[in-house]
Structures are given as structure tokens and as C-alpha cells.
N, C-alpha and C positions, 0 to 999 in steps of 0.2 A: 242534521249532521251527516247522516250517514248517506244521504242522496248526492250528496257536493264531495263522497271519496269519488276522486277520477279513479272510471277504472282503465286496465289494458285493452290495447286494440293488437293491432295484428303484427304492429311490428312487436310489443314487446314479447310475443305469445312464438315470434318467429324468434328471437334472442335466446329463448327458453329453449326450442327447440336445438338450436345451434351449440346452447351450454351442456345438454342430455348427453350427445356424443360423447366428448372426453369423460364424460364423470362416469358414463359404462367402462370404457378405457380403462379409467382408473382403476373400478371395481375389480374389472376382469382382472388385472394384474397381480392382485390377491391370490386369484389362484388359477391362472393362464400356466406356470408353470409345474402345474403335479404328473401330466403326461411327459412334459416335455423334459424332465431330469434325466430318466434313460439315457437320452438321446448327447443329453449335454454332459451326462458323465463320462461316456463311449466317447467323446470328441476331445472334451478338454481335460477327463482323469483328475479331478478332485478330489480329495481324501472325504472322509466321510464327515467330518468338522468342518471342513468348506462345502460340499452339498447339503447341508442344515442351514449353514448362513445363505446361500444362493437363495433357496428357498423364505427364508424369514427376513434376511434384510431389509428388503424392501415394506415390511409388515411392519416393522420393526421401527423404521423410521420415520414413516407416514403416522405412524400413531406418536409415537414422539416428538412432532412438530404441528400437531393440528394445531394446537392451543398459543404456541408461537405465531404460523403464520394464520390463524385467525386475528391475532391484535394488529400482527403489522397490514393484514388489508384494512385493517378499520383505521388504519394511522395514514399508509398509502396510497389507498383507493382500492376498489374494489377489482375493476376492471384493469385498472397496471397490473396488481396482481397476477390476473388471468389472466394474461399474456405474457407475464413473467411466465409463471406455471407450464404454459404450454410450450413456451422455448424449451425451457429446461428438461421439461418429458418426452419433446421429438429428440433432444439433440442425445440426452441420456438412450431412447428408445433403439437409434442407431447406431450408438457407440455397443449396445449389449448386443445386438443381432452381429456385430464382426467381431465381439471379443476372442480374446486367442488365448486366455489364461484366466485358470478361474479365481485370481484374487482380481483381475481385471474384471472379471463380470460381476463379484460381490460389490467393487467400488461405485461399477454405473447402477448395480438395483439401490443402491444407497442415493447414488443420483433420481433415478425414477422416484424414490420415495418423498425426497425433495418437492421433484415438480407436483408430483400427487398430492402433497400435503398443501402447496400454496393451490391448487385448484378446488381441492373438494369444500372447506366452509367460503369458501369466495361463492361457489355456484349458489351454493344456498343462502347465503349473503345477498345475493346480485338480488332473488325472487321477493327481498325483502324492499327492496327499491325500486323491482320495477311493479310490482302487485300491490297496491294501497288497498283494494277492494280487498275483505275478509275470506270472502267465497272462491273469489278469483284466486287469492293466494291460499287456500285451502287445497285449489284443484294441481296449482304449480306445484306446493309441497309434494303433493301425493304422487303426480308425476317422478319426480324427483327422486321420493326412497322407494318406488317401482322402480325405476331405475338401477339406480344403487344395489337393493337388493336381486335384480336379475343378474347383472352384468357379472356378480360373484357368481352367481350358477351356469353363465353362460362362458365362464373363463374356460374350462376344461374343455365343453362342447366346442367351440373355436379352436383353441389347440390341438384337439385331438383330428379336427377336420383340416388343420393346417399340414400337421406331419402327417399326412398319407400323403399329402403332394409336395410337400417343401422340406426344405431341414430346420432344425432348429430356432434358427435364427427368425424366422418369417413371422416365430409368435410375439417379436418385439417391435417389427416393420410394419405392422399394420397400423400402430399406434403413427407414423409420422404424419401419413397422409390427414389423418383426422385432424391432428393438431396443426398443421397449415392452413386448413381450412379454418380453425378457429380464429388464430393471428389474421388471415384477413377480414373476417367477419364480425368480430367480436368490435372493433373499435367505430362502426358504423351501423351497429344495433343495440352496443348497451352503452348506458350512460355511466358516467364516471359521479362517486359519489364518496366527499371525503368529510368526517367530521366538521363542526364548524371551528375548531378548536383544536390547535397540534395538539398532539403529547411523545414526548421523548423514547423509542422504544427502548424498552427494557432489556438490556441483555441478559443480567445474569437470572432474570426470572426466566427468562427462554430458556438459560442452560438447567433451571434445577426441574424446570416441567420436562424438558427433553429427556433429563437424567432417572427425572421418579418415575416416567412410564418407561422407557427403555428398561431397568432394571427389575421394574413389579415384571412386565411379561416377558424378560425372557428365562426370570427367575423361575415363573410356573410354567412357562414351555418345557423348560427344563426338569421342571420337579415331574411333569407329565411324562416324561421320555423314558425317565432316571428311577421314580421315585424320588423318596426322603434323601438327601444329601447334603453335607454340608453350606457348598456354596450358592447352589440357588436356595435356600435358606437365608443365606444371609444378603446375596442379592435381593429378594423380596422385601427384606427388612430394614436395606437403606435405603432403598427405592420407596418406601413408606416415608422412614428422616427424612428424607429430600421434598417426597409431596408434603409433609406436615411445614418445614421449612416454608415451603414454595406460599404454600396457605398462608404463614402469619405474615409473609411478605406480600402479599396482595392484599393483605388487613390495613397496610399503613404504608404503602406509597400511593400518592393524589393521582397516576393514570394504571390502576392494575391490569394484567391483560384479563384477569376472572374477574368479574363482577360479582362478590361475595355477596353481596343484596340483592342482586338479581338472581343467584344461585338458592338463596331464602325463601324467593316467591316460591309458591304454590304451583304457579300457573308458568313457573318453568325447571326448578328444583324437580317437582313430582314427574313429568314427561321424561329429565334425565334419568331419573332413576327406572322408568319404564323403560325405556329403551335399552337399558343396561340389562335389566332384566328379560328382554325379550333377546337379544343377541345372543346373552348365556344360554338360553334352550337353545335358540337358531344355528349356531356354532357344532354346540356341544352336540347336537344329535347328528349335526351335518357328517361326523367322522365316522359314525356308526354306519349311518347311510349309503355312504359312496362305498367302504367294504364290504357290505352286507351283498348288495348289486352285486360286485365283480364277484369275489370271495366266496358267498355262500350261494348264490341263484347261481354263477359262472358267466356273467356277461363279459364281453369285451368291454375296455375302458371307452371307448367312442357311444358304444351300445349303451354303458352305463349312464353319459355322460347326456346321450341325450333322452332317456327317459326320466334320467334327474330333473327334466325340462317340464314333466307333467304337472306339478303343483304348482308354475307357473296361471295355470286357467283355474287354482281357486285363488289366488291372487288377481285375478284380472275380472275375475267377478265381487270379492270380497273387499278390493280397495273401492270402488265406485260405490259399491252398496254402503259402504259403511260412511263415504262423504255424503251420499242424501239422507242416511240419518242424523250424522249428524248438524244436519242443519232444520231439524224439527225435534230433536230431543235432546238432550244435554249430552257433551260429547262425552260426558265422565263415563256415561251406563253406554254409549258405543266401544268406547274404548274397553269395560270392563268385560262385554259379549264377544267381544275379539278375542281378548286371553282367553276368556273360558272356552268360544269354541276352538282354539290350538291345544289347550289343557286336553280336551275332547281328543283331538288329532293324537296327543301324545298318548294318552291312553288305548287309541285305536291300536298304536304301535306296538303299544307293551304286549298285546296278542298276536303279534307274527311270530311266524315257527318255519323253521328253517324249509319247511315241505308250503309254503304260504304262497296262494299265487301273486304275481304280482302286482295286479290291479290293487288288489288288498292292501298291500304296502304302501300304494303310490295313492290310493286315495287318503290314507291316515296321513302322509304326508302334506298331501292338496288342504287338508282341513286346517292343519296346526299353520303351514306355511301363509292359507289366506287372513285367518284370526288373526295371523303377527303384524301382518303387511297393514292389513287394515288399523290396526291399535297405533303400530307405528307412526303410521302416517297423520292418525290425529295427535299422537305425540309431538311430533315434526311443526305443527304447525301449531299446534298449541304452544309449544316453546319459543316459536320463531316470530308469535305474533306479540308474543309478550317481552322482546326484546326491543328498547327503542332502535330505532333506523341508523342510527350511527354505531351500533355496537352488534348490531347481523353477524360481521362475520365472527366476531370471539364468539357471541351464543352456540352460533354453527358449529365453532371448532369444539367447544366443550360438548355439547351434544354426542358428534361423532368418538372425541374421546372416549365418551361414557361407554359408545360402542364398542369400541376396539378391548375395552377391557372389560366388558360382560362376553364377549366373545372369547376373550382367554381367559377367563375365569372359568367361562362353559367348560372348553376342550379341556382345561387340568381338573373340573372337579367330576364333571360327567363323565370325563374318559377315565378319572380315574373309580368311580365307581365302576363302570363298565368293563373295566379292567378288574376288580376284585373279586365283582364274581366270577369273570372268564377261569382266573386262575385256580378259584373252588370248586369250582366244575371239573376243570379239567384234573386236576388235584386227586379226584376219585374217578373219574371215569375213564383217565386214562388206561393204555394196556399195558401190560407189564413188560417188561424187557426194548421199550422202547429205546432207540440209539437218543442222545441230545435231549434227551427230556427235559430240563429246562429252559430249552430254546421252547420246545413245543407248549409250554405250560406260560409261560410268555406272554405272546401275542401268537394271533389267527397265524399272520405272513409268517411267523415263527415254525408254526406246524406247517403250512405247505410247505415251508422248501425243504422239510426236514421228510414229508409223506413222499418229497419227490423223488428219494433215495432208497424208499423200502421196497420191501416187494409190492407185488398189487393186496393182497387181501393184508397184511398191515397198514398198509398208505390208507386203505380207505376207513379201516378202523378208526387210526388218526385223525383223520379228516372230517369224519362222522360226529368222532367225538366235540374235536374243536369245531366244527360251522354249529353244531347243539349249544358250545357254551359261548361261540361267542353271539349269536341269538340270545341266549338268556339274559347275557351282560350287558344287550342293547334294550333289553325291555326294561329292565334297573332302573338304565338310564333315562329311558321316558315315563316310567315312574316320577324319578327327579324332575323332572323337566314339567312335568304335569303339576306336579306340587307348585313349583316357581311360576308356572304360568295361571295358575289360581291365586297366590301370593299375588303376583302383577294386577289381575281383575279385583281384586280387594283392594289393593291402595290405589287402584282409581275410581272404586264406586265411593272410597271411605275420602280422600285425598283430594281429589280435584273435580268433584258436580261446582257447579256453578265458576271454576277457575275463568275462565274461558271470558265471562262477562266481565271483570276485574283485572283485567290481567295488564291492561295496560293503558298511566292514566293518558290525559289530552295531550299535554307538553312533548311523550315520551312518542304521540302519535305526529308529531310534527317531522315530515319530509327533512332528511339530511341535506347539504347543501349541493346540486348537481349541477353537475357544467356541461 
């Protein structure tokens, strides 16, 4: 059986190559613009309720229609899709690099978010039809969340290297040329692949997934900004009605866009919840991380942004090593040695100290970043192989959702830890007769701009104090993070050994139908 899978030759291995481009695109868009707000607020004068939306729109949306446009590629084809997608993100890409007003730029990242959302489970959809061999599509996958997860660390890096020679605008023009390329390439390297059997897309199930993730995160964005408050409170909690909703409705119509039995399996249930888990630390320390750099060592943001680049090379050794094991030992105990060595990573952290050289910090990072990558990736493909060929891209979209909201579960529960001790810290350590001392008791950026007003031997009391606690309140945090990422190696050593062989029967291995 298994000698009569075709495998890929070189075109489809050049198709995969071709898809890689915009799904970094995509990624980087996540957070391509954190350098570049400055620049855009100096220009187009946003209030500070519209530089928050600039900023999360786009986040906001993409995660609120993955699970939409993963059903409709699996209803439209895979590859229309992807050309849908990539219209929509050049034409969005140039509309936001000439915007002149910033409710106009919050409408095209809303557009961006769009074509993001119809590109990212389509790409990893597409690997599901062009890769039949196990090992083959083992190695696509891993490509793939490499991918994905550089192009977020690579956003800032590119931005920051763009405005030293361009203005603002340039961090959005670079996305068109890419997606041209795709449009003409895409329809003469991947095959078009559509169920064998319509089914009606669903709208109002679109509208209650768009509505229950839209409302869980930007409820806990919110509660992380704010604190306890009313209305993201109650945001979270019909954003929940609406997912609970959305659930009994894909219990009892004949084409759900979720697969509630497929979401049961083992052998794709368990990887979601892995990757949910693994985003939560991945996120969640990422905030600590990038201010720790600027803030407390004093790099420039470009400086910061590219030695945030270094635990790229335990990633790039950790994904490859963790595919040749697991193809000689059960990928549950690969996947478990991954969380734990990031667990490791995260606890390397919890010992930096504001005086910590750098290598220090950026090796504990290389650890926890290569463990995820690697765990991830047999997640990825542990999920994706246990999804029949006609339902690729919804498995993909629910996946990526999982991520989108273990990533904002991280930033509001790590940050908010991270934040509680900051504020006990400083709470006794501060000096007395400080001017604003609840800005400074706050947040870090609270105390600088407030150190930047006193004399010298006050500023630097202040700033002593706070880069001390907000260090403490990042080691909290990978504390947490370490815990979660031991949690994560337990329900895959306990959860899914042998999934992998099970996971998917003959019929469910049968080719979709391709033209």
C-alpha cells in the first residue's frame, strides 16, 4: 500500500516553494507594523482608539474568518481560493501604503485581514493534495510552520529596515510584487481540488465563528490593556454564547464548516490543543522579550529586531532533528521532548537579571523557540494527515484558529501576570516623592517617559527600579510559560503515542477529486 503512494516530484516541491512567499507576507503583517506606528501617527494623526485598531484590525480579522474561509476553499477549490486571496491582499496592500486618513487605513487592514484569512488554511490545504507520501508531506508541513513562525519575527526586522530608507508606506508595497507573482504562477503549478460533492456555504455559521472569535479576543486584548472592566467582560462572555451557539450548529446541519468528529479524534483534537498551547507561551513571552531588548539592555528597535533573529538557528536545527525522529520513534515522545526542552528555554529565562548578558537571554530563547517549532510542526502534520483530502482547508483553518487564540490568551494572561508583579515591585521600591507615580507603577514605558522629566540622579533611581521589576515580572512569566509547556509534553506523551498510525482510515485516504 504504502509503495503505490505517488510521491511529489519537482514541480509540486516548486508549487510549495511559490506558496512559502505570501504565507511569510502574511505572517509578517501580524507585526510589520510595531516600528512603523510612529511614523503613521506623525502623518495621518489618529487618536489613540484608532492607533489600537490600525494596529489589531488586521489580527482581528484574519483570526475571525479562518474558519469561514477554510470551509469555503474546501467548497470552492483550493487554488480559486488562492488567487482570490492574493488579489485581495496586493490590491488591499496598495490601497493602505497611499491611505490619507486613518479610518481609511483601519478599513484596508480590515481588507488585508481578509485576503490573509482566504490564503493561510488554503496553503496548507493545497500540501494536503499535493503531498500523498507521509514523509513528504511531513517535510512540507514543517516547511510551512518555519515559515509561518519566522515571518512573525521577521515583520519588525523588514519594517525597521524599510523606514531607514522609505516612509511608511513601503511596509505595505512590498507585499504586491509577491502576490503577482503568485497570481501568475499559482494556476500552472497547483492543481485545483474540489470535494466530490457540493454543499451550500453556510452563512450564518460564518457570521457566529467571525463573531465569537472577534469578541473572545478583543475582549482579552482589552482586559490586558485595561484590566478588569466591564465591557470586555462581557465581550468575552458573548463571544463564548456565540461560540457555544456556533457549536450546536455544526452538531446538526449535514455540511458543518467544523468537523465535530474530526475535532474528537485523537490524532487531530489533541495537536489542536497543542498548538494552542504552544502559541500561549510563544506570544505571551514574545511582549516581554522585545521590551526587555529595547527598554532594559537599551537597543535600538532595528538592533532589537534583529537579534530577535537569533533563536531563528535553534529553530533551524530543532525542526529537522525533530522530523528524523520522528520517523523512528513514535512522534508523541518527539513532540513531548520539544515542549519540555522550551519548558527548559523558559526556565533558562526566569534567570535573567536586568545586568544578564545578552548571549544569555537569546540562548534561553534559541531553546524554548526550537522545542515549539519542532512540537509544532509534528503537530501540523499530525493534524493535517488525519484530515480527509477534501476537508484540508477547514482542518487548516481550525488549527490556525486554535492559534490565534492561545496567542491571545498568552499576551492577556502572561502579560497580566507579568504585569502584577511589575506593579509589587515597584509598589515598594519605588522613591518617594516621585512626580506621576502611577503612570510609573504602571508599565516599564510608563516609567521612562515620566524618568525623562526628572533630574538625572531621580530618572535613574526610577529606572533602576522599574527595568528591576519589570525583569522580575518577565521571569513570572516564564515561570507560567514553563508550567504550560510541561502541561503541553504530558498530553502528548499521555494523549497521542501511537495517534499518528490511526489517524486516518483507507476511504478518508482517497485523493479528492482534481482537474
Amino acid at each position: 500500500m504504502e509503495n503505490n503512494t505517488p510521491r511529489a516530484g519537482r514541480k509540486e516541491w516548486t508549487a510549495l516553494a511559490v506558496l512559502m512567499l505570501p504565507l511569510a507576507l502574511v505572517s509578517m503583517d501580524v507585526s510589520v507594523l510595531y516600528f512603523a506606528i510612529p511614523y503613521i501617527s506623525q502623518d495621518l494623526e489618529p487618536s489613540a482608539t484608532q492607533q489600537l485598531w490600525v494596529l489589531d484590525m488586521y489580527g482581528f480579522v484574519l483570526a475571525g474568518l479562518l474558519v469561514p474561509m477554510g470551509a469555503l476553499g474546501d467548497r470552492l477549490g483550493r487554488r480559486r481560493l488562492v488567487l482570490v486571496g492574493a488579489a485581495v491582499f496586493a490590491l488591499a496592500s496598495a490601497a493602505a501604503a497611499y491611505a490619507h486618513t486613518a479610518e481609511l487605513l483601519i478599513a484596508v487592514r480590515a481588507l488585508l485581514g481578509v485576503g490573509g484569512a482566504a490564503l493561510m488554511p488554503s496553503t496548507l490545504g493545497v500540501i494536503r493534495n499535493l503531498f500523498h507520501d507521509d514523509r513528504q508531506r511531513g517535510r512540507a508541513v514543517g516547511l510551512w510552520t518555519a515559515v509561518m513562525t519566522t515571518g512573525i519575527s521577521l515583520g519588525p526586522v523588514v519594517s525597521g529596515l524599510l523606514l531607514e530608507h522609505f516612509w511608511w508606506g513601503s511596509v505595505f508595497l512590498i507585499n504586491v510584487p509577491a502576490m503577482a507573482l503568485l497570481l501568475v504562477l499559482v494556476p500552472f503549478l497547483v492543481p485545483e481540488s474540489r470535494p466530490t460533492r457540493s454543499a451550500r456555504f453556510d452563512v450564518l455559521s460564518a457570521a457566529l465563528s467571525l463573531g465569537a472569535v472577534l469578541l473572545v479576543i478583543h475582549g482579552i486584548k482589552e482586559w490586558t490593556r485595561h484590566g478588569y472592566e466591564p465591557l470586555p467582560a462581557l465581550a468575552v462572555a458573548a463571544g463564548l454564547v456565540l461560540g457555544a451557539v456556533f457549536v450546536r450548529r455544526q452538531s446538526r446541519i449535514p455540511h458543518p464548516m467544523v468537523d465535530l468528529g474530526l475535532l474528537g479524534r485523537r490524532a487531530f483534537g489533541g495537536p489542536v490543543l497543542a498548538n494552542l498551547l504552544a502559541m500561549f507561551a510563544t506570544v505571551g513571552m514574545a511582549v516581554f522579550l522585545t521590551q526587555y531588548l529595547q527598554s532594559v539592555l537599551g537597543l535600538s528597535p532595528f538592533r532589537a529586531a534583529l537579534w530577535s533573529l537569533v533563536p531563528a538557528a535553534g529553530v533551524s536545527v530543532a525542526a529537522p532533528a525533530g522530523a528524523v525522529l520522528a520517523q523512528r520513534v513514535d512522534r508523541a515522545y518527539v513532540m513531548g521532548g520539544g515542549f519540555l526542552v522550551s519548558a527548559c528555554g523558559f526556565l533558562w529565562l526566569s534567570q535573567v537579571r536586568t545586568d544578564s548578558a545578552l548571549w544569555f537571554t537569546l540562548t534561553g530563547a534559541s531553546l524554548y523557540a526550537g522545542g515549539l517549532v519542532a512540537a509544532m510542526t509534528l503537530a501540523n502534520e499530525l493534524a493535517l494527515g488525519a484530515a480527509p483530502p477534501e476537508r484540508a482547508d477547514s482542518a487548516a483553518a481550525v488549527l490556525e484558529s486554535g492559534q490565534e487564540l492561545g496567542g491571545s490568551l498568552g499576551m492577556a494572561i502572561l502579560g497580566s501576570v507579568g504585569a502584577a508583579a511589575y506593579t509589587g515591585d515597584m509598589a515598594d521600591a519605588l522613591p518617594t516623592g516621585v512626580p506621576q507615580a502611577d503612570a510609573v507603577r504602571e508599565t516599564l514605558g510608563g516609567a521612562m517617559a515620566v524618568a525623562a522629566q526628572l533630574p538625572r540622579a531621580s530618572a535613574d533611581a526610577v529606572l533602576t527600579a522599574a527595568r528591576d521589576a519589570f525583569t522580575h515580572g518577565m521571569n513570572v512569566a516564564a515561570f507560567g510559560a514553563a508550567a504550560v509547556m510541561a502541561g503541553a509534553g504530558l498530553l502528548s506523551l499521555t494523549r497521542l503515542r501511537g495517534a499518528g498510525r490511526t489517524a486516518v482510515t483507507r476511504d478518508e485516504r482517497e485523493p479528492a477529486k482534481v482537474e
